[in-house]
C-alpha positions, 0 to 999 in steps of 0.5 A: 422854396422851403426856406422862403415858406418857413420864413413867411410862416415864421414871421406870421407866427412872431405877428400874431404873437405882437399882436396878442401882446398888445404890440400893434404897430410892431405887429403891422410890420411883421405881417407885412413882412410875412406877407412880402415873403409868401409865395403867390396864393395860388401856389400855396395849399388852401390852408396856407392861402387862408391864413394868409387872407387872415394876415392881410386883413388884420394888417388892412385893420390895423393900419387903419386904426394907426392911421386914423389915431396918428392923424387925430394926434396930428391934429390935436398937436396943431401945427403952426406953421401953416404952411401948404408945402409943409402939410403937402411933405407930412401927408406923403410921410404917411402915406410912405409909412402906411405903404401908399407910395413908393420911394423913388430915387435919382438914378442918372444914366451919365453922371451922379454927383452925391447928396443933392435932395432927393425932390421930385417937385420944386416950388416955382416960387423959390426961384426968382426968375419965373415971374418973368418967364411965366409973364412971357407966356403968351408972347412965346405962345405967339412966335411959336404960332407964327413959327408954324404957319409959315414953316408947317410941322416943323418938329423932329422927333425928340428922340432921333432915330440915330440919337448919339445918346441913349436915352434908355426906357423910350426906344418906343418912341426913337425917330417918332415924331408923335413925342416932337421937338423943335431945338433951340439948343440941343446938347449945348449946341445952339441953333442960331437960325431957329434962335433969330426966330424967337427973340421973346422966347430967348429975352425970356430964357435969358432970366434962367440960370441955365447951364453951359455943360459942354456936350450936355447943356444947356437945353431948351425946345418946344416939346410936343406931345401928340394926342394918345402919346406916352413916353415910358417911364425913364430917368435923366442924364444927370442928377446936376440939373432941373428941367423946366416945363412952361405949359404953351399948348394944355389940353386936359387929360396930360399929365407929368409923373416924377417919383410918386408925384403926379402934376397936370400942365396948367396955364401959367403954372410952370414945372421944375422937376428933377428928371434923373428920377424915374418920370414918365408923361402921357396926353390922353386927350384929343389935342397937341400938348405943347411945353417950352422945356429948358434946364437949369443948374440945380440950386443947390450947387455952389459955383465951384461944384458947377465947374467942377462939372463943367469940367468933368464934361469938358474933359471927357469930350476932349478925351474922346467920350 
């Protein structure tokens, strides 16, 4: 403790001595970092605990003060591309660097293949495919209605009780129906009854480049969530894939967390995550939230990287894995 009371101590002293030198933004840093070292306030003599209130309340007004300079130097520069994504990236950039938002990475249970972007959101409208898929909405919203009416409640628990995967972070909610599901295809094993069922609903699955992954994909159910359920933050199984959420049922008050990015289920508004990031979902509302989910082969992927992945899982399931 001594140790870690000199360093914060230290670092305090190297932040005043920037900042008396005119060396503003490299003082903010400093001082944040004395601040992340010191113990918690009530552990610490009052003297101590004062200059450490003086810390964060010089640190609070010079970030202001950068920012509000970076910004009006933004906007004098006059960025010409114009485009909302863009402006969307710059924006979560500063809010990185002023300490707003954290920094989530993909973190697979099963499997990680190297150097993919780390994105958290794609933009529907990068991939072809989804003009079709959102169109189908109201047909697949049909087929499911008319599903339920004649066979009741049919969903199982999206996470069984004797799950023969792990899906670490939800034990919460493993053999609980209040997170449903109703499989198409589970694992890469299709249901060919429930398929038969749903002939929009696969006409317009079929636009997708869906993975065929022994063991793993592909996948695609309706996924429920009943009123008040949370499913805790987790990651995915692998990092090769994106999942795809196309809102059927959409209340208010549901909402998808992937990293620090949080998007709401919107009619006609399809979500295309990477969910080996940490994610986490809530309804809040009073009614069933429901989503058609399915996964797809990461873009970025060249065809001889899927079979390489196609093959690894292969290989593993003829093993004994």
């Amino acid at each position: 403790m001594a140790d870690q009371s000199e360093s914060w101590r230290s670092q305090l002293a190297r932040a005043d001595e920037l900042m008396s030198r005119g060396e503003r933004a490299a003082a903010a840093t400093v001082y944040a970092r004395s601040l992340s070292l010191a113990p918690p306030d009530q552990d610490l003599p009052s003297t101590d605990a004062a200059e450490l209130a003086r810390a964060r309340r010089t640190l609070a007004e010079t970030s202001g003060s950068m920012e509000a300079y970076l910004r009006a130097r933004l906007a004098a520069a006059q960025r010409t591309d114009g485009a909302a994504d863009a402006a969307s990236r710059c924006d979560r950039a500063l809010d990185v660097l002023f300490g707003r938002r954290q920094l989530y990475f993909q973190q697979p249970q099963k499997f990680y293949f190297p150097d993919l972007p780390q994105t958290e959101f794609y933009d529907p409208a990068e991939f072809e495919w989804t003009k079709a898929l959102i169109e189908a909405t109201n047909d697949i919203a049909a087929e499911l209605a008319a599903y339920l009416s004649k066979e009741g409640d049919a969903f199982e628990a999206y996470v069984p009780a004797q799950a023969r995967t792990a899906v670490a972070g939800v034990s919460p909610l493993t053999g609980n129906r209040d997170w449903g599901a109703l499989h198409f295809y589970r694992d890469g094993t299709p249901d060919y009854d429930l398929i038969e069922r749903f002939p929009a609903t696969m006409k317009a699955l079929s636009h997708a480049p869906r993975p065929d992954v022994p063991t793993l994909s592909p996948t695609a159910l309706f996924s429920r969530l009943r009123p008040g359920t949370h499913i805790p933050p987790h990651h995915g199984l692998v990092n090769t894939r994106l999942i795809c959420h196309l809102p059927i049922i959409t209340p208010d008050a549901c909402a998808l967390r992937v990293g620090s990015q949080t998007r709401q289920w919107r009619p006609g508004d399809m979500l295309i995550f990477d969910d080996s990031i940490e994610h986490e979902a809530w309804n809040r509302s009073d009614k069933e939230r429901v989503v058609l989910l399915f996964d797809i082969w990461r873009p970025e992927l060249t065809e001889d990287e899927r079979r390489f992945v196609q093959t690894i899982f292969q290989s593993v399931a003829e093993f004994g894995g």
